[in-house]
TORFI-895121 format. One record per residue (C-alpha): x, y, z; residue in one letter; chain; residue number from 1. Coordinates in steps of 0.2 Angstrom, whole numbers, plus 5000, padded with zeros to 4 digits. Example, Ala and Ser with C-alpha at 12.3 -4.5 7.8 and 13.67 -1.06 7.14 Angstrom:
    X    Y    Z res chain   n
 5062 4978 5039   A     A   1
 5068 4995 5036   S     A   2
//
This chain:
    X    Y    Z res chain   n
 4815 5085 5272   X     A   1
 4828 5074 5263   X     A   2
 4821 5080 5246   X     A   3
 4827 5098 5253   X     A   4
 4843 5092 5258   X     A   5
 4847 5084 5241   X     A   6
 4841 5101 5232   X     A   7
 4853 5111 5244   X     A   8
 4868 5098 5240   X     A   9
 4865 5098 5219   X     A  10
 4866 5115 5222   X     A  11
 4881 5117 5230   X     A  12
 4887 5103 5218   X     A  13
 4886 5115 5200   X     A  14
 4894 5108 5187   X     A  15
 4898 5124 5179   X     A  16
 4914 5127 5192   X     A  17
 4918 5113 5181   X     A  18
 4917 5117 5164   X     A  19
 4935 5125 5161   X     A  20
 4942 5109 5166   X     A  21
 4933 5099 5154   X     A  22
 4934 5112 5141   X     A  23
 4953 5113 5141   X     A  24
 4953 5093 5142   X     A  25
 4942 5090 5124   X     A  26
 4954 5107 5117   X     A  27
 4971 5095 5122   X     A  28
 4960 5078 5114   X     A  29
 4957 5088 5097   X     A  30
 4972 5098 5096   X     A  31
 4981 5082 5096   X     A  32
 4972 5073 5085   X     A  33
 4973 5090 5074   X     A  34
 4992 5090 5074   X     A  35
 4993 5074 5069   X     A  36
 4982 5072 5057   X     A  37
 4995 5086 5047   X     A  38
 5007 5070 5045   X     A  39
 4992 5058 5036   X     A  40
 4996 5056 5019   X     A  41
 4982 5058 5006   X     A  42
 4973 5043 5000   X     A  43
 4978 5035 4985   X     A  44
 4971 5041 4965   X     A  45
 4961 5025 4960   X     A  46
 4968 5029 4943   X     A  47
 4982 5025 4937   X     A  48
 4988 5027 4919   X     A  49
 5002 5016 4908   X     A  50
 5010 5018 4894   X     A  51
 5016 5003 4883   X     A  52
 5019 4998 4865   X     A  53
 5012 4994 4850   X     A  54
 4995 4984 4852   X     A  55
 5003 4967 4846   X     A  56
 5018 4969 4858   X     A  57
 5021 4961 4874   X     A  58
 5020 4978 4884   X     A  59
 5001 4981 4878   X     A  60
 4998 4964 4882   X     A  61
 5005 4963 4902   X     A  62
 4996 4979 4905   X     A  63
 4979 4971 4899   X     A  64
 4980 4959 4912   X     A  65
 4988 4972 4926   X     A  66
 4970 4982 4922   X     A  67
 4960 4967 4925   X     A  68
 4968 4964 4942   X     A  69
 4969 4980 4948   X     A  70
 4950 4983 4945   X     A  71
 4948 4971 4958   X     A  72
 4956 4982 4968   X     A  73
 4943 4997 4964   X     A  74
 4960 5005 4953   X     A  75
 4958 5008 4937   X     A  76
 4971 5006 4925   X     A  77
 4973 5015 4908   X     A  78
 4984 5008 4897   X     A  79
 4990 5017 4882   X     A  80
 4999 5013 4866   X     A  81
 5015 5021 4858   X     A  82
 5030 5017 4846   X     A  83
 5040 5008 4862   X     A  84
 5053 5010 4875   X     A  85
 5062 5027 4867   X     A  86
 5044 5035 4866   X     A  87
 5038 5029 4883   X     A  88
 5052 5037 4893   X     A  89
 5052 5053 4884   X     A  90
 5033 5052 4889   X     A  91
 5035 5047 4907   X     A  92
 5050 5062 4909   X     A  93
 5038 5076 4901   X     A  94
 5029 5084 4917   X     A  95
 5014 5088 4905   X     A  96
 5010 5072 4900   X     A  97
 4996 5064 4912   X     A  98
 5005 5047 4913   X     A  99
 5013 5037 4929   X     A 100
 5020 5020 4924   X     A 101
 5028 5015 4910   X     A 102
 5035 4996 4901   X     A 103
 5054 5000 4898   X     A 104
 5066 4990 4888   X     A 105
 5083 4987 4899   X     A 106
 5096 4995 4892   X     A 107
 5088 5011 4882   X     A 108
 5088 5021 4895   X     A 109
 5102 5029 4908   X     A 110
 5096 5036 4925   X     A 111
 5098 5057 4922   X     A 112
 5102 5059 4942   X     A 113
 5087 5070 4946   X     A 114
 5077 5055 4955   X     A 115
 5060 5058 4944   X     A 116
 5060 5043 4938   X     A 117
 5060 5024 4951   X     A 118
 5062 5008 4947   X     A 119
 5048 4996 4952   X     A 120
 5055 4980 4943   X     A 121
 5061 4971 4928   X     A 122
 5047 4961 4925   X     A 123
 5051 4948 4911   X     A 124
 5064 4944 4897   X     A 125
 5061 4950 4881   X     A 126
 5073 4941 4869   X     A 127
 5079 4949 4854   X     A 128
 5075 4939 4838   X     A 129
 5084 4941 4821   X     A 130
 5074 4931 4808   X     A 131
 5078 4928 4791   X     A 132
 5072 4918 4776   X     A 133
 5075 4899 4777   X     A 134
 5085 4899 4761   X     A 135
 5099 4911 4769   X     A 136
 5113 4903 4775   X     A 137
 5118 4917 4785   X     A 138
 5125 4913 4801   X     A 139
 5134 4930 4811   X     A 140
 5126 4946 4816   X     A 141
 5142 4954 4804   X     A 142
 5136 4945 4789   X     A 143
 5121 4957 4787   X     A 144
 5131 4969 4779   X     A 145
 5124 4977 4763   X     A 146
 5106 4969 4768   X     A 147
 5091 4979 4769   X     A 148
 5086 4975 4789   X     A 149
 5070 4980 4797   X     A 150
 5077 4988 4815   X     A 151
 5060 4994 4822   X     A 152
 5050 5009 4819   X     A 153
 5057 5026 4827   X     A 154
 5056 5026 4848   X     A 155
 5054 5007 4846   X     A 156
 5066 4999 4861   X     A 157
 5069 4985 4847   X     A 158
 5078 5001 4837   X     A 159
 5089 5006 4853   X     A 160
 5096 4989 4856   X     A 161
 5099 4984 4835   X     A 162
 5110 4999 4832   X     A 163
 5120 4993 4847   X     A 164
 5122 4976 4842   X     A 165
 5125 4981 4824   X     A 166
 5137 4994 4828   X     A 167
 5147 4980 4838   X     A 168
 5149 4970 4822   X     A 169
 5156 4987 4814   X     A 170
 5139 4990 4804   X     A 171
 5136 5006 4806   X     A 172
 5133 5015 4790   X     A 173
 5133 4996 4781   X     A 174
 5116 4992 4780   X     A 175
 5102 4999 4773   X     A 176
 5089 5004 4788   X     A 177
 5070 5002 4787   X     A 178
 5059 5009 4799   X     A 179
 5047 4995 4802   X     A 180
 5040 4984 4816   X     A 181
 5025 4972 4819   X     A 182
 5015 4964 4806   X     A 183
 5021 4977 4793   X     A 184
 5039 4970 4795   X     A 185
 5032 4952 4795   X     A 186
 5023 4958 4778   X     A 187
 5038 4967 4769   X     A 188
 5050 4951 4774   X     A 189
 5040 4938 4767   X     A 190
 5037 4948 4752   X     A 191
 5057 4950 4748   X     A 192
 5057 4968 4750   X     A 193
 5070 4966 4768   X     A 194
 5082 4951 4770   X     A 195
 5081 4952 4788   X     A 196
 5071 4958 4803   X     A 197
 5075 4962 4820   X     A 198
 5062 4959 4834   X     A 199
 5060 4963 4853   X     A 200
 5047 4955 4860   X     A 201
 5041 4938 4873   X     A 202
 5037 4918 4863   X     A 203
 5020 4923 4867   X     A 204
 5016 4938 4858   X     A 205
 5006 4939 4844   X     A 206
 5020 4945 4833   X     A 207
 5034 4931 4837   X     A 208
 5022 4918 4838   X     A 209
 5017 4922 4819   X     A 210
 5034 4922 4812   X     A 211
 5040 4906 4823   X     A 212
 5024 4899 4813   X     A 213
 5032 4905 4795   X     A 214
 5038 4890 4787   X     A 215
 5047 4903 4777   X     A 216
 5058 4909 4789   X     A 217
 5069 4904 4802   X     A 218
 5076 4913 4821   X     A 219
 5095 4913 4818   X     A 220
 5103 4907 4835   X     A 221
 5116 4918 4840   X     A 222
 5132 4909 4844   X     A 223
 5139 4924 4852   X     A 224
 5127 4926 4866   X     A 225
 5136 4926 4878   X     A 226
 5150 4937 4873   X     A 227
 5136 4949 4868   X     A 228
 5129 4949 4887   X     A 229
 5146 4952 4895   X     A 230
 5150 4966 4883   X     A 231
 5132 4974 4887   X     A 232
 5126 4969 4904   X     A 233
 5108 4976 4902   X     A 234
 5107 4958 4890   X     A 235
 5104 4942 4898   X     A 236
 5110 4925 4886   X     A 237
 5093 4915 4885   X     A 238
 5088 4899 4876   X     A 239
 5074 4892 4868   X     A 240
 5075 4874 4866   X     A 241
 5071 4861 4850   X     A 242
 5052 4859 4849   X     A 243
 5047 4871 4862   X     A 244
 5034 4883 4854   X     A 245
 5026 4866 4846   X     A 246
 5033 4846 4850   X     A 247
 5021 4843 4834   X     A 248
 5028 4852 4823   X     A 249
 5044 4854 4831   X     A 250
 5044 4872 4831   X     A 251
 5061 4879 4832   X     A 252
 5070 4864 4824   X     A 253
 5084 4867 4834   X     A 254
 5091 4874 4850   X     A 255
 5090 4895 4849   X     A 256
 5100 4904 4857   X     A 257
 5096 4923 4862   X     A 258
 5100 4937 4869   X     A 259
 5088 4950 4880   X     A 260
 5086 4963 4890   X     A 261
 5072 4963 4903   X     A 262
 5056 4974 4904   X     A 263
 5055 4986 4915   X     A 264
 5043 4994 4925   X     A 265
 5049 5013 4930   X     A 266
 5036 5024 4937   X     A 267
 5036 5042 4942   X     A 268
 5045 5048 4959   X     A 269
 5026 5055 4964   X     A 270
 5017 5037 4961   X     A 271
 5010 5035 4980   X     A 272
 5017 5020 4989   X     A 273
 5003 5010 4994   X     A 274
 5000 5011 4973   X     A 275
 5016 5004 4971   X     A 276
 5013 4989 4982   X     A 277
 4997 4986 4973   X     A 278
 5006 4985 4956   X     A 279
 5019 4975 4961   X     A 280
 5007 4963 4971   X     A 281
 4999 4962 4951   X     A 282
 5017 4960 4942   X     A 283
 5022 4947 4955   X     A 284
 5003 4937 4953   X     A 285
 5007 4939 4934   X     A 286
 5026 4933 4931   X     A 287
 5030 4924 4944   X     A 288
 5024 4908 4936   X     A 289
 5041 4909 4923   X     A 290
 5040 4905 4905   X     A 291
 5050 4897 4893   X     A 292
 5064 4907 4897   X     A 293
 5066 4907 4914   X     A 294
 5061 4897 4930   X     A 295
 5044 4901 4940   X     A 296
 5051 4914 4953   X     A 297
 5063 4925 4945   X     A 298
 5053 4939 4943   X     A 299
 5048 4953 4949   X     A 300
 5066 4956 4950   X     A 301
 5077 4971 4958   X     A 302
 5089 4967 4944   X     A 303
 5091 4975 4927   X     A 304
 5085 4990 4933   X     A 305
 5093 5006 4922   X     A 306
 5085 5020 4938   X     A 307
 5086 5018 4957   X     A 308
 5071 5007 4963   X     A 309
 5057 5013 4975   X     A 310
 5058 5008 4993   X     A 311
 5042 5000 4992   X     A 312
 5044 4990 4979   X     A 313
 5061 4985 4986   X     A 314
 5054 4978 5002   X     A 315
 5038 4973 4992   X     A 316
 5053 4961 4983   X     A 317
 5062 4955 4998   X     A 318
 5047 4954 5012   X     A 319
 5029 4953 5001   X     A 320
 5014 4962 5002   X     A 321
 5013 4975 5018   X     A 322
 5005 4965 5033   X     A 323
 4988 4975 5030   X     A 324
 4988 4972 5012   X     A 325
 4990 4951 5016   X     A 326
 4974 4954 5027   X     A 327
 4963 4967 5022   X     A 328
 4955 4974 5005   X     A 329
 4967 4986 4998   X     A 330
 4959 5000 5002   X     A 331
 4953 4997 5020   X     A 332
 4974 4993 5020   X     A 333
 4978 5011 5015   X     A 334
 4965 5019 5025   X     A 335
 4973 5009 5041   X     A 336
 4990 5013 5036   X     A 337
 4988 5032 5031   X     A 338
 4979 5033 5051   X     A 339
 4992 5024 5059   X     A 340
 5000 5041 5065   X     A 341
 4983 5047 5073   X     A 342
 4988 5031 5087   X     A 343
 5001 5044 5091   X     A 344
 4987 5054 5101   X     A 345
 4976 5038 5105   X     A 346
 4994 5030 5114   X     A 347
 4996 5047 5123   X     A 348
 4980 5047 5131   X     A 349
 4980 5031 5134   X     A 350
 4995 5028 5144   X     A 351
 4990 5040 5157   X     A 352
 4971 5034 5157   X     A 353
 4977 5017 5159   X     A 354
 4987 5024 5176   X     A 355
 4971 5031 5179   X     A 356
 4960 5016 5178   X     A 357
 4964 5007 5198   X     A 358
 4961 5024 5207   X     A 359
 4945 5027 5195   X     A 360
 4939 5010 5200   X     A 361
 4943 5012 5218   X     A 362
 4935 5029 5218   X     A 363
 4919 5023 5209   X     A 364
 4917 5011 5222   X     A 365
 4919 5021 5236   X     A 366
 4911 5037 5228   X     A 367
 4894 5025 5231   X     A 368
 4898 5026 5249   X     A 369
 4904 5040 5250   X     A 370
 4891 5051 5241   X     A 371
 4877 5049 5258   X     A 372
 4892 5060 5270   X     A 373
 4884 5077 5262   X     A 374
 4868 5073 5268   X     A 375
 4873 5065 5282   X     A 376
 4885 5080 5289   X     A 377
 4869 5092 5283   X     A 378
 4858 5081 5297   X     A 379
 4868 5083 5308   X     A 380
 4872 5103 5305   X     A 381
 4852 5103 5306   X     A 382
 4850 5095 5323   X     A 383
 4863 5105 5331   X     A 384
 4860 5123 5325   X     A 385
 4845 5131 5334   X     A 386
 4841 5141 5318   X     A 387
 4836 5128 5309   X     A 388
 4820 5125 5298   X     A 389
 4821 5106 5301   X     A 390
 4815 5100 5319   X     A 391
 4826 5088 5327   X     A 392
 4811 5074 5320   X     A 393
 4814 5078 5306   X     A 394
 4834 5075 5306   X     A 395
 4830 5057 5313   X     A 396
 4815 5054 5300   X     A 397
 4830 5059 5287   X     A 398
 4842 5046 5296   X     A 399
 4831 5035 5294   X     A 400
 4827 5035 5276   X     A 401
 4844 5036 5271   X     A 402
 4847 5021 5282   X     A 403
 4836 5011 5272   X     A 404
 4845 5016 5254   X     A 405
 4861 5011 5261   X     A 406
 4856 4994 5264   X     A 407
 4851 4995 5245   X     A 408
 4868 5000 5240   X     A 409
 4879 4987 5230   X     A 410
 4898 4987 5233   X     A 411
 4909 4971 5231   X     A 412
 4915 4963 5245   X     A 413
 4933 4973 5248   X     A 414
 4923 4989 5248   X     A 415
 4912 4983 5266   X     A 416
 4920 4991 5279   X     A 417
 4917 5007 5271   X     A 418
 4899 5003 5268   X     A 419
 4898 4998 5289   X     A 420
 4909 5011 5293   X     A 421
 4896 5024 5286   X     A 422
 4880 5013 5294   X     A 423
 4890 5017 5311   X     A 424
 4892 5036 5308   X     A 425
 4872 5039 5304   X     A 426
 4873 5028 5322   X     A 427
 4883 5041 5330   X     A 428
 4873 5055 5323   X     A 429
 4857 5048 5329   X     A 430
 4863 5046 5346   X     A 431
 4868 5063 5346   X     A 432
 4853 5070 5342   X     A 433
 4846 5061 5354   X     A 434
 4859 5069 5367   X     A 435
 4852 5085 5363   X     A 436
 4835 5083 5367   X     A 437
 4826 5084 5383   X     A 438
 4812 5070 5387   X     A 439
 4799 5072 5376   X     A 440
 4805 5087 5365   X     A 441
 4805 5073 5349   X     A 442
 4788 5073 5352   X     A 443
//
């Protein structure tokens, strides 16, 4: 007879009355997470391309190492050559060209006021250097008049900043110009065919470090370095001290002083941000050590910079690496942070649910006592209607056996009375039943 009664209560128990409760809950769960997934931004390119210098320059040489790193990362970087600076920014400002960053020389460039193009950071000094033969005696920027220089091939950022220093010592027009950088300039000054050569580039680049090894020729120290950084702020008045590039050969032979801009990194408007943080996490790994020309923690620098600087890269300066980056591999940090938004949903479900959570528990508990009242109440309907297929015996046989799976049922200890409260209510039943029958009609 209980099996019967069970079947009867699961009927009356269909989970299909259900079903529009539980559909409109899992369409509110997805639509949420739908809507705010529209606000995720899309995940990062894992290439990135640079554009530079010549391959014997600094730029080419930074970007080298910036590759390495970044393959760390799962980024590759392609790093390309060019002419210099000049050709670098007219690259990075043509929308056709399939470029992102760029190394650009402070000063050779002046924001256009359309927000294209961001500052991440000037990244190191590039001193300008004027060598000479050793037998010159020439001692001021203005004494080069009537000299064939060599100011840097066309687009060079070593051209941009020689015609402005020798247009301040009213040389414009009083030299003879030739078009030449790298080794070729290093070549035509050594065999006599220009008297001096101008040169943008770090002590450690293969170019410098070959003509500070020249016996031949000497770096003219600019006695009016300072004058020259206060007239053009984009310059910085550097020095490099007696013996520095070599105590055993005391290379220079004497205290040099220079002028130079900083190299810059300026990237597209569109560069995603969590590529920025990366760079500059590799820019701040590689220069923050300092060189000859500056103290270990000067750069990455938010100074110097001829375009507004990025956000990120901004608070990348003043705070560090993103809190995910410190912690995770970069690109389980972008993944995390892009997702952030879909906790939007997660917190609004959750508030509510975690309301929820004491009444579910009490519920729960109770529902275990709770759950025997159906068969219970359908006993004792049973025993009193006259109609019935069950016999008053088998109402009590029923009692009974749910009697025995209560005392199998496991609440804690603040859930008891319930438990006892139901023990006495199959009691009261029984003794109803009882009630109803004459002497012997059980039997």
């Amino acid at each position: 007879m209980l099996e019967q009664i069970r079947r009867s209560i699961a009927r009356n128990r269909n989970w299909r009355s259900q079903l529009p409760y539980i559909l409109f809950a899992l369409f509110a769960v997805f639509g949420a997470f739908y809507f705010a997934y529209q606000f995720v931004e899309p995940a990062p390119p894992k290439k990135l391309t640079i554009i530079t210098g010549r391959e014997d320059g600094a730029y080419y040489h930074a970007a080298q190492a910036y590759a390495e790193k970044l393959a760390e990362q799962g980024i590759e970087l392609e790093v390309r050559t060019s002419a210099g600076s000049v050709e670098n920014l007219e690259t990075l400002r043509d929308p056709s060209a399939d470029v992102d960053l760029a190394f650009i020389q402070g000063g050779t460039a002046a924001p256009d006021g359309t927000g294209a193009l961001l500052g991440l950071a000037s990244v190191f000094y590039e001193p300008l250097w004027l060598f000479l033969p050793r037998d010159q005696s020439l001692q001021l920027i203005h004494q080069l008049e009537g000299k064939r220089i060599a100011v840097g091939a066309e687009g060079s950022g070593t051209r941009a900043i020689t015609q402005k220093l020798l247009e301040a010592n009213d040389l414009a027009g009083k030299y003879s110009a030739i078009a030449l950088s790298g080794s070729e300039a290093i070549s035509a000054l050594l065999a006599g065919d220009v008297d001096a050569l101008f040169a943008v580039g770090a002590m450690d680049s293969p170019s410098i470090t070959k003509l500070l090894a020249e016996e031949q020729l000497r770096p003219l120290s600019l006695r009016r370095a300072q004058a020259y950084a206060r007239r053009y702020p984009f310059l910085s008045p550097i020095k490099l001290y007696e013996g520095t590039v070599s105590f055993e050969q005391n290379i220079p032979q004497q205290d040099v002083s220079l002028v130079a801009p900083a190299a810059t990194l300026v990237a597209r408007e569109s560069l995603h941000p969590a590529l920025v943080s990366m760079v500059m996490q590799v820019a701040t790994e590689q220069h923050q050590s300092g060189t000859a020309f500056n103290p270990p923690n000067v750069f990455p620098s938010s100074r110097w910079l001829d375009f507004p600087q990025y956000d990120e890269a901004a608070r990348y300066i003043e705070n560090g690496p993103p809190l995910l980056q410190r912690y995770l591999p970069f690109w389980a940090a972008t993944l995390v942070d892009r997702l952030k938004v879909m906790l939007l949903p997660l917190i609004a479900l959750v508030l509510p649910l975690s309301r929820l959570l004491p009444p579910t528990y009490r519920w729960r508990m109770r529902r275990r006592v709770y759950q025997w009242y159906d068969e219970v109440k359908m006993i004792d309907t049973a025993a009193h209607d006259e109609q019935s297929a069950f016999s008053r015996a088998d109402c009590l046989l029923a009692l009974e056996e749910i009697e025995a799976e209560i005392r199998q049922v496991d609440v804690p200890l603040s859930f008891h009375s319930e438990l006892y409260t139901l023990r006495q209510h199959t009691d009261l039943i029984r003794q109803r039943i009882f009630s109803l029958c004459s002497d012997g009609e059980l039997l």
